[in-house]
ZALUMMI-146920 format. One record per residue (C-alpha): residue in three letters; x, y, z. Coordinates in steps of 0.02 Angstrom, whole numbers, padded with zeros to 5 digits, always signed. Example, Ala and Ser with C-alpha at 12.3 -4.5 7.8 and 13.67 -1.06 7.14 Angstrom:
# ZALUMMI-146920
ALA+00615-00225+00390/SER+00684-00053+00357/
***
This chain:
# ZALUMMI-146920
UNK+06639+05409+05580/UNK+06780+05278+05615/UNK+06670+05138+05721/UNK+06652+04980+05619/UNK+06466+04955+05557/UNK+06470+04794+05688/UNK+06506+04922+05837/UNK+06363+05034+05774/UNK+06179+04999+05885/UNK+06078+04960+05758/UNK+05915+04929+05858/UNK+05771+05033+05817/UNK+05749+05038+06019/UNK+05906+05124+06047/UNK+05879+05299+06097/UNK+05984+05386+05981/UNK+05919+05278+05837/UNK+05756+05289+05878/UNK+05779+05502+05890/UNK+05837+05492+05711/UNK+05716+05359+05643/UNK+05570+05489+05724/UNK+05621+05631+05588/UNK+05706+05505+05437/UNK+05550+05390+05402/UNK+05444+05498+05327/UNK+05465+05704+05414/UNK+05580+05759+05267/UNK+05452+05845+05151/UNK+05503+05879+04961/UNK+05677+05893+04904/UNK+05825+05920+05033/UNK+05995+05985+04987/UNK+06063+05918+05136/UNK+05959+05783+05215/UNK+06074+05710+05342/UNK+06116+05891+05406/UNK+05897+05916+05419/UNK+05874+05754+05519/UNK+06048+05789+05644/UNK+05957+05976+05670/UNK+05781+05921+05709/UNK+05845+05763+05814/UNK+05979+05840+05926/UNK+06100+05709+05870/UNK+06257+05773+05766/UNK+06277+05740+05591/UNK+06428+05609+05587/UNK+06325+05518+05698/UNK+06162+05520+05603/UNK+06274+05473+05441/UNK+06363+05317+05567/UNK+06195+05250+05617/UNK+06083+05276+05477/UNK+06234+05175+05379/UNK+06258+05039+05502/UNK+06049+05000+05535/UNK+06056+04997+05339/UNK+06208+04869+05317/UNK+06093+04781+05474/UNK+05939+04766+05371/UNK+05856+04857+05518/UNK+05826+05005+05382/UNK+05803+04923+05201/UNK+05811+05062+05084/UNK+05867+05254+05097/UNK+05809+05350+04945/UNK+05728+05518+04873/UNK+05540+05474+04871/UNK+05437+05532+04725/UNK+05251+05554+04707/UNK+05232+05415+04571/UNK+05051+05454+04557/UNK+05092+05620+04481/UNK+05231+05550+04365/UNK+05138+05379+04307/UNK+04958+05297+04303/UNK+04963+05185+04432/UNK+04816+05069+04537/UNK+04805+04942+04676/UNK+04770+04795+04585/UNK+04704+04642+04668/UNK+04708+04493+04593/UNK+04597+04312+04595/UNK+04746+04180+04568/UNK+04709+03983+04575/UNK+04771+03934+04762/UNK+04907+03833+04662/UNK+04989+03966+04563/UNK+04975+04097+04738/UNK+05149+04070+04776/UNK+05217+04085+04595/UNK+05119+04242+04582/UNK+05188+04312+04702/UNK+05369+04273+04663/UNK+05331+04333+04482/UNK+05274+04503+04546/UNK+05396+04542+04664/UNK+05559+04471+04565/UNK+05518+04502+04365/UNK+05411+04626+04368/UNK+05493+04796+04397/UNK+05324+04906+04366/UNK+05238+04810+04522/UNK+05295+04884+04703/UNK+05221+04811+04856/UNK+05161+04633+04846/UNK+05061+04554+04996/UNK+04950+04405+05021/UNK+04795+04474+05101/UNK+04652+04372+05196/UNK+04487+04419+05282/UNK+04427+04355+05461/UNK+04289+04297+05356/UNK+04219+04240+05191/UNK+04167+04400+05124/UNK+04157+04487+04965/UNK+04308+04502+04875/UNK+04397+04385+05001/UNK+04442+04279+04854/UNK+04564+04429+04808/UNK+04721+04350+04880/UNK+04857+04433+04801/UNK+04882+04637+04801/UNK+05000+04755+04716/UNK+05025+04910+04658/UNK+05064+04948+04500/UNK+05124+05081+04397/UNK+05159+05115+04200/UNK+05272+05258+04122/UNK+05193+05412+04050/UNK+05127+05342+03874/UNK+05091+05163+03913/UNK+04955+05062+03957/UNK+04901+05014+04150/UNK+04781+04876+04092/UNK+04874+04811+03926/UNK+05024+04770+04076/UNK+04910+04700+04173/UNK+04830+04578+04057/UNK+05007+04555+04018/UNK+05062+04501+04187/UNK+04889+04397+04215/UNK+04943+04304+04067/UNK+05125+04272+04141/UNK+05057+04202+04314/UNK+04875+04120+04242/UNK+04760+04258+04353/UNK+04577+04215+04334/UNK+04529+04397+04357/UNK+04606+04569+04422/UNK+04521+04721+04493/UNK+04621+04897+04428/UNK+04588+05030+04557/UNK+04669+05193+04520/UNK+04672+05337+04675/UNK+04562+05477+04619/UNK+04636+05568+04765/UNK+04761+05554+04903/UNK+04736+05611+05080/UNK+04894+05532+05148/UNK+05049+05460+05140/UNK+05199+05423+05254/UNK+05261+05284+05361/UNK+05331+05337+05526/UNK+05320+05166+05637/UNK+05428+05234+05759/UNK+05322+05389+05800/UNK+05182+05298+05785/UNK+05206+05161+05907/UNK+05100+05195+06069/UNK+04964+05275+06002/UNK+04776+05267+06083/UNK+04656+05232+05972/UNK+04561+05394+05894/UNK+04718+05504+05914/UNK+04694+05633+05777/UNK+04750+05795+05719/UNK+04623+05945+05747/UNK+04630+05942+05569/UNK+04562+05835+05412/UNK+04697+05772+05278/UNK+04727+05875+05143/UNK+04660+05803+04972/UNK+04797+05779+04846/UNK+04764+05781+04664/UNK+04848+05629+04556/UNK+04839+05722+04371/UNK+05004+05690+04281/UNK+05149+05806+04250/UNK+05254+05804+04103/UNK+05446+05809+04102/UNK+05571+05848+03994/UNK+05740+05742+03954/UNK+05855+05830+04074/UNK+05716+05821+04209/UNK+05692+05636+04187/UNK+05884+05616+04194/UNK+05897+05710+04366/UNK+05739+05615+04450/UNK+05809+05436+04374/UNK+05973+05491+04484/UNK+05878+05569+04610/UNK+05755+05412+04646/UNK+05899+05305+04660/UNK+05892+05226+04825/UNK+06088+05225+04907/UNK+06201+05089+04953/UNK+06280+05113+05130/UNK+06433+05183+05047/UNK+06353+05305+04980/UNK+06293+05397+05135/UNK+06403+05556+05152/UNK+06379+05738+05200/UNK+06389+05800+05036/UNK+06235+05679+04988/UNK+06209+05733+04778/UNK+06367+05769+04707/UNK+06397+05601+04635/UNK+06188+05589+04581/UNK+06234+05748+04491/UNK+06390+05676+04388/UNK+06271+05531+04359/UNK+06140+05628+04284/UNK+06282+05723+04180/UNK+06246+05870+04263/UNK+06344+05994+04369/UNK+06270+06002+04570/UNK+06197+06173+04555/UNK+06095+06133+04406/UNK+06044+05962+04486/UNK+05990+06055+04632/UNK+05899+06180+04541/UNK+05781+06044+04424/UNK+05771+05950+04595/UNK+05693+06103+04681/UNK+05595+06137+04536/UNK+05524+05942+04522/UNK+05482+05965+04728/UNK+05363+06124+04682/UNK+05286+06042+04559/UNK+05240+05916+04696/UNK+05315+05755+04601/UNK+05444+05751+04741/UNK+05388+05644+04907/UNK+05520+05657+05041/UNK+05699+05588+05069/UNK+05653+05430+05186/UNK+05745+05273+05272/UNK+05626+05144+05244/UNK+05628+05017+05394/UNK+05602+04838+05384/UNK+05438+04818+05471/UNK+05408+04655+05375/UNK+05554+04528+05425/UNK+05635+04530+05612/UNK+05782+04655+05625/UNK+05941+04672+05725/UNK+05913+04589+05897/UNK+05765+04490+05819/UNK+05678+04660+05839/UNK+05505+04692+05730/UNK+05448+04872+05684/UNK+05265+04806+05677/UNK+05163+04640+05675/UNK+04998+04674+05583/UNK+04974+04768+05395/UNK+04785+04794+05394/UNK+04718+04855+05226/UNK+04524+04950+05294/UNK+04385+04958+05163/UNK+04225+05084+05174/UNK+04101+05114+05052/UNK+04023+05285+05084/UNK+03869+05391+04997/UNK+03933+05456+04839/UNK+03990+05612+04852/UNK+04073+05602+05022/UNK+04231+05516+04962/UNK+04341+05668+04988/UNK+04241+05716+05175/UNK+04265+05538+05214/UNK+04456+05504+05160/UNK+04476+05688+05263/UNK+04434+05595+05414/UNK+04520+05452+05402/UNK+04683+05537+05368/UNK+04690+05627+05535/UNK+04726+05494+05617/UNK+04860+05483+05661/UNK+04879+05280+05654/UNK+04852+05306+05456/UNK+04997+05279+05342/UNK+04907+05290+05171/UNK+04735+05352+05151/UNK+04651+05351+04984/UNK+04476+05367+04862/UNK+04483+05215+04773/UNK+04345+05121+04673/UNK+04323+04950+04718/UNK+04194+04919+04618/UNK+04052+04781+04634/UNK+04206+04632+04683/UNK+04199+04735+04842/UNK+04056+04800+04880/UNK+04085+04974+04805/UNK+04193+05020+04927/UNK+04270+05179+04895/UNK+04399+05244+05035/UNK+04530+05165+05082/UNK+04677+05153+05207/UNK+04807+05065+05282/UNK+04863+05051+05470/UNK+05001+04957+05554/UNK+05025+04894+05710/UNK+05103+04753+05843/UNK+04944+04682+05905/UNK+04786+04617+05807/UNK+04673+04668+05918/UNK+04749+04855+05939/UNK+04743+04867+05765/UNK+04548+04824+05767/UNK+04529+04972+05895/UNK+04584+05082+05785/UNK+04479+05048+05650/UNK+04330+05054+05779/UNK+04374+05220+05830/UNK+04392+05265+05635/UNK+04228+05212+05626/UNK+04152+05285+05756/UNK+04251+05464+05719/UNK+04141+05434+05545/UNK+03969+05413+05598/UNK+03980+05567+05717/UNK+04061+05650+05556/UNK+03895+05623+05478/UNK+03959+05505+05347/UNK+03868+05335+05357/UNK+03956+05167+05278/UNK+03836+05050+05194/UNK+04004+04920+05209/UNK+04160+04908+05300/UNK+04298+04744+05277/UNK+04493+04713+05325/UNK+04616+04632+05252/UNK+04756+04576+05316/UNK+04933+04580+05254/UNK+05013+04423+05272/UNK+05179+04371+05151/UNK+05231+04521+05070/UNK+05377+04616+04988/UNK+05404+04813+04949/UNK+05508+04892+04804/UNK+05508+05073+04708/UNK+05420+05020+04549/UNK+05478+05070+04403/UNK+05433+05246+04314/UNK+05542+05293+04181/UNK+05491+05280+04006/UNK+05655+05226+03943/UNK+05648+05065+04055/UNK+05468+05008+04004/UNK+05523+05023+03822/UNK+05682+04899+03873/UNK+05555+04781+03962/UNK+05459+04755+03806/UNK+05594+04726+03712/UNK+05659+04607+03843/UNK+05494+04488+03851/UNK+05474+04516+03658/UNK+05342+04639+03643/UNK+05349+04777+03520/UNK+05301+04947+03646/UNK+05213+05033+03535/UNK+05070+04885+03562/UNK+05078+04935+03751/UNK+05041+05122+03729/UNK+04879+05193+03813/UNK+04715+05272+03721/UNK+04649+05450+03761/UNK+04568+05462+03922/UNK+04620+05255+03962/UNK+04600+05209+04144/UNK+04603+05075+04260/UNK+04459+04942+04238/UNK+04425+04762+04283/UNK+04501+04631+04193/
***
């Protein structure tokens, strides 16, 4: 691996990039003792290789993160949270979300072709709270902090997808599906011990380009104070528990890339609000297609039109995207599941970050802003509601 990162292709359109990009977005499932050795034997390309580019698109911001996913929704209460901000403080919102608040992940600026319900909604995030405290005491926290007129909590009752995969999924016709439905994933909460909250805190960590090596988790397992083979063993224990996601490289499909290159164009966010008790049928359906990167049951509640499933779809043109969703629609109706409303909205600015999940750092972060935690903690049975 002796080429200097400027010597390394760092275009997602190179071949051998893009061969490795195919399996490193999001085809690593669970926990992987030896990730970059996985992706070199389902690519074709050799490991020092794999290690030499995934390192040099990193240093080029073409990839912005590589880290050990987890599935937060097991681990913490979390929600998409929209919020109504006064068109003044947008911007400051925004910034606020994305830069001070570590428990908020993605943060976009949506809009609607129209004036529609909900369309006053202009800034989304996810959020998520360690085991113990409150979703909607931090969230009337943070409305406070950036003057929000009103927010909309809306935990997943169930997931039916999630993965990225813009590389695999450029090209694709619209209705391309798997002969399958999604599989519906449950979002209960699982407990963890000390020693398993010190090996995910290491695990989660995302790496710096230095940090890319063959032997990927010996140094995570000095962090965590803990020799490899025990590391290994909590990690594989974590994965079939399901609170493990998979071992990604994230790309920038937000800002321009090496060579001026973009991943994708459009974000769309789709809404549908289907008869009760076809949420689960419904979010099925829309998570076998493959254009789908996040499919989910969601109440919206009466700020949008009860919708109730909802997904998210990328792609470079507008109008592709819209073809999609038409053929998501139309997949639905010969499904036998009717939608009394349908909306999109449209990412626009927008920044992504791991929130954070660890108990330890939301007690620090009240002690930061002056808060005393045990004020922040959550009642029996507390979830997600409007503000």
């Amino acid at each position: 691996m002796g080429s200097p990162a400027s010597a390394v292709p760092a275009a997602v359109s190179d071949p051998v990039n893009a061969a490795i990009l195919a399996v490193s977005e999001d085809r690593l499932a669970g926990f992987q003792v030896d990730p970059f050795g996985e992706i070199a034997a389902r690519s074709g390309v050799d490991v020092d290789t794999v290690i030499e580019r995934v390192r040099g698109m990193l240093l080029a911001g073409t990839i912005r993160r590589v880290r050990q996913t987890l599935m937060a929704t097991n681990l913490a209460r979390g929600a998409l949270c929209a919020w109504q901000v006064p068109p003044e403080k947008l911007d400051a919102a925004f910034e606020y979300m994305f830069a001070e608040d570590p428990f908020s992940g993605h943060v976009v600026i949506r809009t609607t072709d129209a004036v529609s319900t909900g369309s006053n909604y202009r800034l989304w995030t996810t959020l998520k709270v360690p085991q113990g405290f409150s979703l909607r005491k931090h969230a009337e926290f943070l409305a406070r902090e950036v003057g929000a007129e009103r927010f909309r909590l809306m935990p997943a009752k169930m997931l039916f997808t999630l993965g990225v995969g813009h590389v695999r999924r450029r090209g694709l016709e619209p209705g391309a599906r798997s002969d399958a439905p999604g599989e519906p994933l449950d979002t209960s909460i699982v407990e963890l011990s000390e020693l398993e909250w010190r090996v995910l805190v290491a695990l989660k960590r995302e790496f710096s380009a230095g940090e890319l090596v063959v032997d990927l988790w010996d140094a995570r397992a000095a962090e965590a104070g803990v020799d490899l083979e025990t590391f290994t063993s909590i990690a594989r224990s974590l994965s079939e528990r399901r609170v493990i996601g998979r071992f990604s490289t994230f790309l920038e499909h937000v800002k321009a890339g090496a060579n001026d290159e973009r991943v994708t164009r459009y974000n769309a966010l789709f809404h549908w609000a289907v008869p009760r008790g076809r949420e689960i049928d419904a979010g099925r359906e829309v998570a076998r297609h493959y254009v789908i990167t996040h499919a989910y049951w969601r109440e919206g509640g009466p700020e949008f039109h009860d919708v109730n499933v909802m997904a998210v779809a990328h792609g470079m043109e507008k109008q592709r995207v819209l073809e999609h969703k038409a053929a998501i629609d139309a997949h639905l109706r010969e499904a036998g599941i009717d939608c009394t409303y349908t909306n999109v909205f449209w990412g626009g600015r927008s920044e992504i970050k791991p929130s954070e999940i660890a108990p330890a750092a939301y007690r620090e972060f009240c002690e930061r802003h002056g808060i005393e935690p045990t004020t922040m903690t959550a009642g029996d049975g507390e979830i997600g509601a409007s503000g």
